[in-house]
C-alpha positions in Angstrom: -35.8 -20.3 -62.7 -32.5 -18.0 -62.5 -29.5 -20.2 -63.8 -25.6 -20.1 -63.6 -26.1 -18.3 -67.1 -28.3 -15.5 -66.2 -25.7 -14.8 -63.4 -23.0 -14.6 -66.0 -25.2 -12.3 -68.0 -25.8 -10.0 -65.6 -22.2 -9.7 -64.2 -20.7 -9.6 -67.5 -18.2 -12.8 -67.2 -18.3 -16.5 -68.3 -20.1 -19.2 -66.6 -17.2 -20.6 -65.5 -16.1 -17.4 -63.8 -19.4 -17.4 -62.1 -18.5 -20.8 -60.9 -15.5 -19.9 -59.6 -16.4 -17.4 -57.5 -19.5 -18.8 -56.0 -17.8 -21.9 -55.1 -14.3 -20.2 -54.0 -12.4 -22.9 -56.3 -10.0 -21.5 -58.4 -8.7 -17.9 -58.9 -11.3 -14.8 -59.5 -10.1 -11.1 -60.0 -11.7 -9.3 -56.6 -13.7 -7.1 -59.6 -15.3 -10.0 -60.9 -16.0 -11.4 -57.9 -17.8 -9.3 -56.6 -19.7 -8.7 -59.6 -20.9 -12.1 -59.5 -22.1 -11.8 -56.2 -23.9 -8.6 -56.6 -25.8 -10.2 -60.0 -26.3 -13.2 -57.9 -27.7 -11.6 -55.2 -30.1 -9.2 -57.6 -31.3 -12.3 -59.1 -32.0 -14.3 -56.3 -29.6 -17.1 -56.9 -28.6 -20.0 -54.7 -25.8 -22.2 -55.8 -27.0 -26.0 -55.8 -25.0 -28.0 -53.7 -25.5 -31.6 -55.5 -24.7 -29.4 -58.8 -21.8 -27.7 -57.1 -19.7 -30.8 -55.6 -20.9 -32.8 -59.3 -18.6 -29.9 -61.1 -15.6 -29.4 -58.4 -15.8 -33.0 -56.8 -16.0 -31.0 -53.1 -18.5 -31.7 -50.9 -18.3 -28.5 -48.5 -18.8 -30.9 -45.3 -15.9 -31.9 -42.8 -15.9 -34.6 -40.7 -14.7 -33.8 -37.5 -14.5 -36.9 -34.5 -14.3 -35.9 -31.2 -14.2 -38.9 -27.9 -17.0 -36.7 -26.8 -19.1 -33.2 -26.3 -20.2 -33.8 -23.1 -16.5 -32.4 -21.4 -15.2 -28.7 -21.7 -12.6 -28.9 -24.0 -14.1 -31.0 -26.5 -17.3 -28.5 -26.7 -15.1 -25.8 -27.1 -13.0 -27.3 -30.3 -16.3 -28.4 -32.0 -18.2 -24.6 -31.4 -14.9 -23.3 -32.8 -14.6 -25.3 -35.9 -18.4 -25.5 -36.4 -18.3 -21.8 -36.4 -15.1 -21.5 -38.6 -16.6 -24.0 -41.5 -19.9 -22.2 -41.1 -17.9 -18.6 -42.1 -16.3 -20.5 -44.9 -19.7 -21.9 -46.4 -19.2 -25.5 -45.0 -21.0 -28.2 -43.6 -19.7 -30.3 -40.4 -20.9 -33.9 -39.8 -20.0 -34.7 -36.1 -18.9 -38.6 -35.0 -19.4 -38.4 -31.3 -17.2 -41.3 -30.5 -17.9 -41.6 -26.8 -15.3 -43.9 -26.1 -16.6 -46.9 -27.9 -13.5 -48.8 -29.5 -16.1 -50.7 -32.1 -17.7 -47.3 -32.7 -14.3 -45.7 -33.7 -13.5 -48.7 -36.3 -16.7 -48.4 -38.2 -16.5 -44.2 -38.8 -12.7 -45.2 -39.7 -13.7 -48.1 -42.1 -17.1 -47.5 -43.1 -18.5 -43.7 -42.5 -15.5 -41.4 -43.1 -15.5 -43.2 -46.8 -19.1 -43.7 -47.6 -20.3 -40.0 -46.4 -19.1 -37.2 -48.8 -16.7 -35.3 -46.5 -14.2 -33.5 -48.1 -11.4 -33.8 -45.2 -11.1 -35.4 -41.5 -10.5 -33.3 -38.1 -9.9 -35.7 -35.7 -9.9 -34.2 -32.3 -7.5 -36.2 -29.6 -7.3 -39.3 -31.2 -4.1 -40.9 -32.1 -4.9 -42.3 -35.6 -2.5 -45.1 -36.8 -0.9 -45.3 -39.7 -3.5 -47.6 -41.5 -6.2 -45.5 -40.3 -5.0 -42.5 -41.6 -3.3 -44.2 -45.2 -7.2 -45.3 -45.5 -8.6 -41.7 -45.5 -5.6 -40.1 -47.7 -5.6 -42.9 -50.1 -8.9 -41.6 -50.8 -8.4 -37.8 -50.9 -9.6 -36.8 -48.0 -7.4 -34.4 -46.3 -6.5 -34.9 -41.9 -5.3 -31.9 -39.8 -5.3 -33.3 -36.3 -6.3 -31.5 -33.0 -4.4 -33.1 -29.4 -1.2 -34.5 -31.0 1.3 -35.7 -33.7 0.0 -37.7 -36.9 1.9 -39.4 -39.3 1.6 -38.2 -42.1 -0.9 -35.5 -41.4 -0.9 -32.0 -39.9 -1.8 -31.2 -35.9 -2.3 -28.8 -33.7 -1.6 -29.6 -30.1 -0.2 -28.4 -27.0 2.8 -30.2 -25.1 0.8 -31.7 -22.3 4.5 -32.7 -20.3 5.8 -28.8 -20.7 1.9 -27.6 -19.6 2.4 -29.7 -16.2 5.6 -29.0 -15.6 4.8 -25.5 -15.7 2.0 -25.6 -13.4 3.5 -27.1 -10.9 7.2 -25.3 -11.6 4.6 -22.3 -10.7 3.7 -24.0 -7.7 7.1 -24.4 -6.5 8.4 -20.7 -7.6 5.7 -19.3 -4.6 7.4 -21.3 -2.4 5.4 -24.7 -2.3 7.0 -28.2 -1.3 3.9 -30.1 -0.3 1.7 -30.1 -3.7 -0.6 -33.0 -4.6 -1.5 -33.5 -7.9 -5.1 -34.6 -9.2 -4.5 -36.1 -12.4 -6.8 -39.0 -14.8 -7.1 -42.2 -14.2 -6.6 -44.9 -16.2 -9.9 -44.5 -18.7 -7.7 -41.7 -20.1 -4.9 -43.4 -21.2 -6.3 -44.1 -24.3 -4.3 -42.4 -27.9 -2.4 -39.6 -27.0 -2.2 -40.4 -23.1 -2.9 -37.1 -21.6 -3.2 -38.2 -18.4 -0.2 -39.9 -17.6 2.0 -36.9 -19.8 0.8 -34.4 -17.5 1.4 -36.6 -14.0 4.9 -37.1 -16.0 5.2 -33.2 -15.7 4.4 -33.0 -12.7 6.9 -35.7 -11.4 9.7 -33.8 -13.0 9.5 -30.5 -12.0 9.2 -32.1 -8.2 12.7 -34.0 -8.5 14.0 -31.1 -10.7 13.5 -29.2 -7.1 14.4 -32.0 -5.1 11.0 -32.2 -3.6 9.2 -35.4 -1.9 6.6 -37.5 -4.0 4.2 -39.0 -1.8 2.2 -41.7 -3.2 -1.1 -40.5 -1.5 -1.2 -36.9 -2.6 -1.2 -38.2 -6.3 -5.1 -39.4 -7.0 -7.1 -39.7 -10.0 -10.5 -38.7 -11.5 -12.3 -38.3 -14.2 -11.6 -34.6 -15.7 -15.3 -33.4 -14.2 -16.0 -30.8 -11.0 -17.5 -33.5 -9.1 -14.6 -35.9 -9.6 -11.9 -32.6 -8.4 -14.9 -32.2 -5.5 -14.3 -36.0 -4.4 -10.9 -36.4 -4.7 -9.9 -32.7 -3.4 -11.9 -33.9 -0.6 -10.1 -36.7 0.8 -6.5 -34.9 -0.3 -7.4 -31.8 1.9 -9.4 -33.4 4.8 -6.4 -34.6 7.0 -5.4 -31.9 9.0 -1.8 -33.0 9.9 -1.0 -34.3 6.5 -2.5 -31.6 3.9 -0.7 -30.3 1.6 -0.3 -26.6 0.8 -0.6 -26.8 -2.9 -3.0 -28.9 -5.6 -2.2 -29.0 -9.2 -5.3 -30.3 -10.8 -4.9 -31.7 -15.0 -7.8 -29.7 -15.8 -9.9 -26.6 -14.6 -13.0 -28.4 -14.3 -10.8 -30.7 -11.5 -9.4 -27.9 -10.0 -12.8 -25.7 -9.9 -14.1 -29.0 -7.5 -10.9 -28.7 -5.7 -12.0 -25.2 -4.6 -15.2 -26.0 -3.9 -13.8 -29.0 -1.7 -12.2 -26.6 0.3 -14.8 -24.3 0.7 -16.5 -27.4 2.0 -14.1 -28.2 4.0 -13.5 -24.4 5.6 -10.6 -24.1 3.8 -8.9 -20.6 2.5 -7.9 -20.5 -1.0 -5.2 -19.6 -1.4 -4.4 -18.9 2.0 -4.6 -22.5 3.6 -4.0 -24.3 0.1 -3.4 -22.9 -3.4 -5.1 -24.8 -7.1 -4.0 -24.5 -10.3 -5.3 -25.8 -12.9 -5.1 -26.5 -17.1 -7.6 -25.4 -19.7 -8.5 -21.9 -19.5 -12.6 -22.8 -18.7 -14.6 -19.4 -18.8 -15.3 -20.3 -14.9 -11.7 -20.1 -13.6 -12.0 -16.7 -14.2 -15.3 -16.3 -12.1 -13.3 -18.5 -9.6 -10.3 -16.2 -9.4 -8.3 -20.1 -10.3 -4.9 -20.0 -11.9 -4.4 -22.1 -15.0 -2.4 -22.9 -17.7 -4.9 -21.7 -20.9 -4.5 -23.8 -23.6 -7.3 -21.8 -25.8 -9.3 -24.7 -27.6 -11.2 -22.2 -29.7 -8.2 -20.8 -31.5 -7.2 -24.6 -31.8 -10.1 -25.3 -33.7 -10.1 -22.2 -35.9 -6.4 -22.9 -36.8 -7.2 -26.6 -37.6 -10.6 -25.6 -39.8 -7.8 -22.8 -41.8 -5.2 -25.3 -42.3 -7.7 -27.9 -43.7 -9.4 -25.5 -46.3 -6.1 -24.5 -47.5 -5.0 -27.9 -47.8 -8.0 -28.9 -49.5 -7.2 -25.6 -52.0 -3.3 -26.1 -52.7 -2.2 -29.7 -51.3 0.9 -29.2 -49.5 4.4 -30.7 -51.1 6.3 -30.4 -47.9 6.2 -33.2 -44.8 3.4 -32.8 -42.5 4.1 -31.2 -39.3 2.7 -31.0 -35.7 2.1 -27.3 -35.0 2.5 -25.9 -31.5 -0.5 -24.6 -30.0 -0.8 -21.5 -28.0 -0.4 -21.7 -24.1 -0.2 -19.1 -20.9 0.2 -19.2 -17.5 -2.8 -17.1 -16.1 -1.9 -16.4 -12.5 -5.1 -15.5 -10.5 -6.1 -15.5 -6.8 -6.2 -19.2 -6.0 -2.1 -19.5 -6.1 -0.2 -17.5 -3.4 2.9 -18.4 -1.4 1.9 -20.8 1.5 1.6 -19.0 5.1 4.4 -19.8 7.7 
């Protein structure tokens, strides 16, 4: 059986160069390098995990925790950073949390510790300080996706600016009757995305001196049919409709246009949707958003982690802004006279 030695041999450098370089710890000239890849590659060799994480103490996996796969957004960030560790020659182990409070506690107390997982990505959850002195204390690095940490890195967006903007768009065409069709209350939970965004919305209304009417701000659930029944009853009373929606999501906003469809509604003539993500079907949909690319979240987060894990950091932890644009498409227009 080809060993670490015969590798050495071949490419003319130690063993513990070899090492080095096949397990991207520690610093290799680019000529030795790639000398030990090309011998290791002639020879047929694989690098043994179990021996691998035995001589560095890395594991190569990352736990990432997400409150679930099953919506848009979330899917997104774990493709990305599945991808991203997969490029870098690590493992991911998923905790699908689905919501479940008891669920959460025992990854926290019990998974996250036992499992060998060099570092954490949690993905819109708002760790405590406990929580997260529990994973560090045991050197395992957190870079956060959805919102401030303390005492660890993150990558978010500001969901109050993001709404504002919408709606500030809204307004800017000429708008003064806009509904809004945010969450409800099963996503208040950690970094309360729901309510933030309704918040933004609400101030760039008074900021214009505009009316807010109780019954043109609804909740759902952040899913197409929820947008479909809620845009439903919003834009089914002809004498009180407004002439604008700003939905807290695309996949809300892509069942507000459907709902209108339904109801024989022009978009954007009769009624103009906006919405927030940047979902691949907006475009197919001509919808206006705010993008808030997920993917390039999750690639960010995956970088930031691995270099952590490489060179520990000796300044504070900070929250890094995430990239946003206002993508104006065919479903926003002024509204006719």
């Amino acid at each position: 059986m080809v060993g670490i030695k015969d590798v050495a041999r071949r490419a003319g450098v130690s063993t513990a160069t070899v090492s080095r370089a096949l397990s991207g710890n520690g610093r290799v000239s680019e000529g030795a390098s790639a000398r030990v890849l090309e011998a290791a590659k002639e020879l047929g060799f694989v690098v043994s995990s179990t021996a691998s994480s035995l001589a560095s103490g890395r594991h190569r996996n990352i736990g990432v925790m997400v409150p679930s796969v099953a919506r848009w957004y979330y899917s997104q960030i774990v493709d990305s950073v599945a991808a991203a560790l997969l490029q870098a020659g690590y493992d991911l182990t998923l905790y699908n949390l689905n919501e479940d409070a008891d669920l959460r506690e025992s990854i926290l107390s019990e998974f996250l510790l036992r499992r060998r997982c060099d570092g954490v990505i949690p993905v819109s959850l708002e760790l405590g300080r406990d929580e997260l002195d529990q994973l560090l204390s045991v050197g395992k690095p957190v870079v956060g996706i959805g919102g401030p940490l303390p005492g660890a890195e993150t990558y978010s967006v500001d969901d109050y600016e993001i709404a504002a903007l919408a709606t500030e768009h809204l307004i800017t065409l000429g708008h003064q009757r806009i509904a809004h069709i945010g969450g409800h209350e099963t996503f208040q939970t950690d970094f309360r995305i729901a309510g933030t965004r309704r918040h933004g919305y609400e101030s760039a209304l008074r900021s214009a001196g505009l009316q807010l009417l109780d019954s043109w701000r609804v909740t759902a659930d952040f899913t197409i049919q929820g947008g479909l029944a809620q845009a439903k009853q919003l834009l089914g009373h002809p004498y009180d409709r407004p002439t604008a929606v700003f939905c807290a999501s695309d996949e809300m906003a892509i069942g507000a246009i459907l709902a209108a469809r339904e109801l024989g509604l022009r978009v954007p003539q009769d009624v103009s949707i906006i919405g927030i993500d940047g979902h691949e079907l907006g475009e197919a949909l001509g919808l206006t958003t705010v993008a808030q690319f997920p993917q390039e979240q999750g690639e960010r987060t995956v970088g930031r982690l691995l270099q952590i894990l490489q060179d520990p950091p000796t300044l504070r932890p900070v929250n890094h802004a995430a990239r946003t644009t206002l993508i104006v498409r065919s479903s926003t227009a002024a509204p006719m006279a």
